[in-house]
N, C-alpha and C positions, 0 to 999 in steps of 0.2 A: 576365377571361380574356385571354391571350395571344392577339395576334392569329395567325392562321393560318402567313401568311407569316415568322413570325419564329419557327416550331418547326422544329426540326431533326430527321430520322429517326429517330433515339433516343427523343427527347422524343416522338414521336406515339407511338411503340411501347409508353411509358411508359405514356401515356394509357390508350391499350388493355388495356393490363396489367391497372390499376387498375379499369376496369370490367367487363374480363372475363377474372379471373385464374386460374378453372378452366379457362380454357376450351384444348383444344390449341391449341399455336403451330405447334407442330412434330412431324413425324413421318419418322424417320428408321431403316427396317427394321422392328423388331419396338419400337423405343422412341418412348415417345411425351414429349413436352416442355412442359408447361401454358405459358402467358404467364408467371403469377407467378415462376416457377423457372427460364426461360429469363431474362427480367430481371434478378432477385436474383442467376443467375449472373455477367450479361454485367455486373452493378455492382462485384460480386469482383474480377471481370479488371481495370476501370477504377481501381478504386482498389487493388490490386496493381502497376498500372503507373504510379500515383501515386505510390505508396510505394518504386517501385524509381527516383525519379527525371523519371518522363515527364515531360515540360513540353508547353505546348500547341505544335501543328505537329511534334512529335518524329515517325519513322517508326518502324512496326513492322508484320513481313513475316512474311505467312503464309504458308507451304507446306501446306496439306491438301485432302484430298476433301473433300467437299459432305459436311456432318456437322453435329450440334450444336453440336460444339465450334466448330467454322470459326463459327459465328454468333456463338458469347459472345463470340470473339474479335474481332469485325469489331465488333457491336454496342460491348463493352467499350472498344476501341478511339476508338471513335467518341464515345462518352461521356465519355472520359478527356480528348479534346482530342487525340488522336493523329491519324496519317492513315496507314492500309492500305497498303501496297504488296502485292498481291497476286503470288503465281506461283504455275506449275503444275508438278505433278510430270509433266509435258511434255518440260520444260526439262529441259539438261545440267546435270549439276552446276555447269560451268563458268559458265553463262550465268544459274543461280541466285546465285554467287557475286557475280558482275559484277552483276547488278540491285540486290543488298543494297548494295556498296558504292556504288555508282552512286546509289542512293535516299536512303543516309546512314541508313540504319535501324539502329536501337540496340537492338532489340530483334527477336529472331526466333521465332516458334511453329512447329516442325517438327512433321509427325504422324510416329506411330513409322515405319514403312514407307517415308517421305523419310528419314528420319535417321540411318541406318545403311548412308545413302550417304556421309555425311559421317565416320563412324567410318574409314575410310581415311586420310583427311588427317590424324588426330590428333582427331577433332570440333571445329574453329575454324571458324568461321564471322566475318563482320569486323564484329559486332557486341557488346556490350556481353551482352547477356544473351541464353542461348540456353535454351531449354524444348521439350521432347518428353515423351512418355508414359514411355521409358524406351529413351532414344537413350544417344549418347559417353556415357564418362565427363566431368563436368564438367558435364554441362548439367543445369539442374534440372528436375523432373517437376512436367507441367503440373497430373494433378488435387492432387497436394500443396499446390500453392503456390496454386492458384485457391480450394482451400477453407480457408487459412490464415486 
């Protein structure tokens, strides 16, 4: 067994999973999220950010409400060897703009309703790879590519 001090939030979550993988994780409105299916997703995201490149310490910046998705991403993130840079849809566009580049984040997850704030500028954001539900043209759509 892995000593305690040497698991990382993921890895307990993992744990968890495994022994109680009916059981809800998550409840967000009327949907509800098992541990199993909440994991398998946020492993998607991990190794889709694997495959698009992520190397460990890379940024990737999430814009969304407290949602399911916000976890796979954080979780997946976390898993991949990435590191968060969180904002809020608080923030000016402008001051969202300035934290991505600021953070060096290469990859960004907008939820739709941040994202067509950015359809103004042309949808650029100063990152490598941009994902929404169905944001600018040019960005790719997160449940496609999460269940590839």
């Amino acid at each position: 067994m892995i000593p305690v001090r040497h698991l990382s939030i993921p890895h307990v979550l993992q744990i968890h999973a495994m022994a109680t993988p009916s059981a809800i994780a998550v409840v967000a409105g009327e949907r509800k999220v098992c541990w199993a299916d909440l994991i398998a997703r946020a492993n998607q995201v991990a190794n889709g950010l694997r495959l698009l490149g992520l190397a460990q310490g890379d940024r990737v910046a999430l814009l969304y409400d407290n949602s399911t998705e916000l976890l796979e991403l954080i979780l997946g993130t976390m898993i991949s060897g990435g590191v968060v840079v969180p904002l809020s849809g608080l923030m000016t566009d402008d001051v969202v703009r300035r934290m991505i580049t600021a953070s060096g984040a290469r990859f960004a997850f907008i939820q739709d309703r941040f994202a067509q704030r950015f359809a103004s500028a042309d949808g650029k954001l100063p990152t490598a790879h941009c994902f929404t539900q169905s944001g600018p043209p040019g960005w790719a759509d997160y449940e496609s590519w999460v269940v590839a």
